[in-house]
C-alpha beads as a LAMMPS data file, in Angstrom:
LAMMPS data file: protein, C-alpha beads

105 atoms
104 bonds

1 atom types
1 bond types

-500.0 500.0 xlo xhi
-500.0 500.0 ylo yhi
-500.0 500.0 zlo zhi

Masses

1 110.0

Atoms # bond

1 1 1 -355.432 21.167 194.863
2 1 1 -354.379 24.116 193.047
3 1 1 -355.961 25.958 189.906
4 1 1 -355.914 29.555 188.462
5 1 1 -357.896 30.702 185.513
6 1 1 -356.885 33.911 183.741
7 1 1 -358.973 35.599 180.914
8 1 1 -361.856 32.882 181.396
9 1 1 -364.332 32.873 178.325
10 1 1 -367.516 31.013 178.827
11 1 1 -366.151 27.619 177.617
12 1 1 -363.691 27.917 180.406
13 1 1 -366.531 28.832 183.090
14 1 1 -367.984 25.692 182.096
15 1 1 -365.081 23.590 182.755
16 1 1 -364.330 25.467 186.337
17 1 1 -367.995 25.056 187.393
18 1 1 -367.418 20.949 186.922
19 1 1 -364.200 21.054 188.271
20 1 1 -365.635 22.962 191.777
21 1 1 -369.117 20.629 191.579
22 1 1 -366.460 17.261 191.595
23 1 1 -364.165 18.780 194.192
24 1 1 -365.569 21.445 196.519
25 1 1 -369.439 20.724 196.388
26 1 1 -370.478 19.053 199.963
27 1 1 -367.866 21.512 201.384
28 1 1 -367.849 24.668 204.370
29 1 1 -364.849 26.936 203.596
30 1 1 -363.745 29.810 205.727
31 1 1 -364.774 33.013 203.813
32 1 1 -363.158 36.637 204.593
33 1 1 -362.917 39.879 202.571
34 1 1 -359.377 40.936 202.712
35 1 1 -360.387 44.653 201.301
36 1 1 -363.220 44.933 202.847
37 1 1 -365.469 45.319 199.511
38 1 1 -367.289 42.019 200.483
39 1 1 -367.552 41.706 204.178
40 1 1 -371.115 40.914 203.983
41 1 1 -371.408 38.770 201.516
42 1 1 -368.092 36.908 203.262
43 1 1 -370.093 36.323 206.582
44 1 1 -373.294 35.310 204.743
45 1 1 -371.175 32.108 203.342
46 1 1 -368.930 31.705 205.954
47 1 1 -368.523 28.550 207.362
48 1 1 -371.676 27.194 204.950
49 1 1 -371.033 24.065 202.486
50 1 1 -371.286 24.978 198.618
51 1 1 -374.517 23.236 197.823
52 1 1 -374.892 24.033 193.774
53 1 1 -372.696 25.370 191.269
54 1 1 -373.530 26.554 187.990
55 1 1 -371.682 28.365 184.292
56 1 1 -374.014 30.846 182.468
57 1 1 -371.571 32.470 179.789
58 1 1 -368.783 34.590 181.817
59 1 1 -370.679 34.025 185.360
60 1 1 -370.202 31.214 187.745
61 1 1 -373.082 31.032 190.781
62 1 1 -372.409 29.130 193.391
63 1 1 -375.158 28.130 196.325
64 1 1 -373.900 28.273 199.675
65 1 1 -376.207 26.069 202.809
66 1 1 -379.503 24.643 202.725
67 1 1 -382.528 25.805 204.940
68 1 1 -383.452 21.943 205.541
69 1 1 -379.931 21.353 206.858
70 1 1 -378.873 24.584 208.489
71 1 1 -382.181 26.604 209.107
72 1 1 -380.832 29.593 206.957
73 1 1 -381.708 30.396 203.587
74 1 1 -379.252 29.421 200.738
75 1 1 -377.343 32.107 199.850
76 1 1 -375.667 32.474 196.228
77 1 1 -372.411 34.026 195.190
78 1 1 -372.566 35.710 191.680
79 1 1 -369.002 35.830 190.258
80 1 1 -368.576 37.356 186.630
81 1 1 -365.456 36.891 185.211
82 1 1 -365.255 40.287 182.669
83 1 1 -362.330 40.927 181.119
84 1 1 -359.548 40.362 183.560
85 1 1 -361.616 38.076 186.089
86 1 1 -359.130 35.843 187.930
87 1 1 -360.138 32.696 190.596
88 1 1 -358.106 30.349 192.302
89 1 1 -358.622 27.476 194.700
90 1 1 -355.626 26.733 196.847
91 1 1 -355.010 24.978 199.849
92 1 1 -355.435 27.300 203.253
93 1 1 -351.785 26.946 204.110
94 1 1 -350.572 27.237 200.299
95 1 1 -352.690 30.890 199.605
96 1 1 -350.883 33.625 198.450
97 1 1 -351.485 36.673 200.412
98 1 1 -354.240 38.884 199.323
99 1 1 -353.885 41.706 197.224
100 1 1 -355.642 45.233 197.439
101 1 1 -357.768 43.794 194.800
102 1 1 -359.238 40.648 196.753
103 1 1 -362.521 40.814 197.862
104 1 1 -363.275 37.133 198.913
105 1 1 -360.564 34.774 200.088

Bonds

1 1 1 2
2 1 2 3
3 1 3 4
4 1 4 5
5 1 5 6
6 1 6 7
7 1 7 8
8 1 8 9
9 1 9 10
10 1 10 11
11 1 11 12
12 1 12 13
13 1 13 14
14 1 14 15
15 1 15 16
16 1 16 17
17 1 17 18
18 1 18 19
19 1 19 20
20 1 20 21
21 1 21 22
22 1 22 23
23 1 23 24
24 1 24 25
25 1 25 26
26 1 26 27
27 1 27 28
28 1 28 29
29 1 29 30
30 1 30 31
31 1 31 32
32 1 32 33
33 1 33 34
34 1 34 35
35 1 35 36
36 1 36 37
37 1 37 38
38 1 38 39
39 1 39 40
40 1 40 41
41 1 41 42
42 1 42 43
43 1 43 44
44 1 44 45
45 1 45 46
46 1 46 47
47 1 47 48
48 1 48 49
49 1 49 50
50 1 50 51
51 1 51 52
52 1 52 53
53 1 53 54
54 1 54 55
55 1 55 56
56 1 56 57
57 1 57 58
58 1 58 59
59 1 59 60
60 1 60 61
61 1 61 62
62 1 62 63
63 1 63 64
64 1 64 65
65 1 65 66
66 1 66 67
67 1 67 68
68 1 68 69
69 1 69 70
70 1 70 71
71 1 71 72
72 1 72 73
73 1 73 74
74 1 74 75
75 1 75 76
76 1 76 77
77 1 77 78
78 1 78 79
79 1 79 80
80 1 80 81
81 1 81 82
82 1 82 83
83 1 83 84
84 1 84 85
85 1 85 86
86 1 86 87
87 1 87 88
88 1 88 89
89 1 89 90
90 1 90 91
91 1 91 92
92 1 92 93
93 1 93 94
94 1 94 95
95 1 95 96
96 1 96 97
97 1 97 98
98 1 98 99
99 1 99 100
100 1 100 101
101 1 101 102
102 1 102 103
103 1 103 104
104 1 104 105
């Protein structure tokens, strides 16, 4: 599975948050901050299924783990698109490399 999204507008955001509830939700990924601008925030969803996602305008939320399931509470990931936002699910052993720009992969 492979999708990119430049220049998102909120109609777009919409369509993405459907697209991740259908095919990631239920799902732990492997989070790391290749820049280091979101190390944190990497290790607080690491390794934690996306519970919940959800569009407001130009920002996508997205729940990660559930305190009934994993004894921690749910933590959420606020992504805002602006004007050059860019997100793209690939495959582990199809993702480009990072670039100084990538703070969650």
């Amino acid at each position: 599975f492979f999708s990119t999204l430049t220049m998102v507008e909120g109609h777009s955001v919409h369509r993405l948050a459907a697209a991740h509830r259908k095919r990631l939700q239920g799902k732990a990924f492997q989070a790391t901050s290749p820049n280091g601008r979101f190390t944190d925030g990497a290790k607080a969803i690491n390794r934690r299924p996306l519970t919940q996602v959800e569009a407001h305008g130009k920002n996508l939320f997205c729940w990660f783990g559930c305190e009934a399931t994993d004894g921690l509470p749910p933590v959420v990931l606020h992504i805002h698109f602006g004007m050059s936002g860019r997100w793209a699910v690939q495959a582990a052993a199809k993702a480009r490399e990072p670039t100084p720009t990538t703070r969650l992969q």
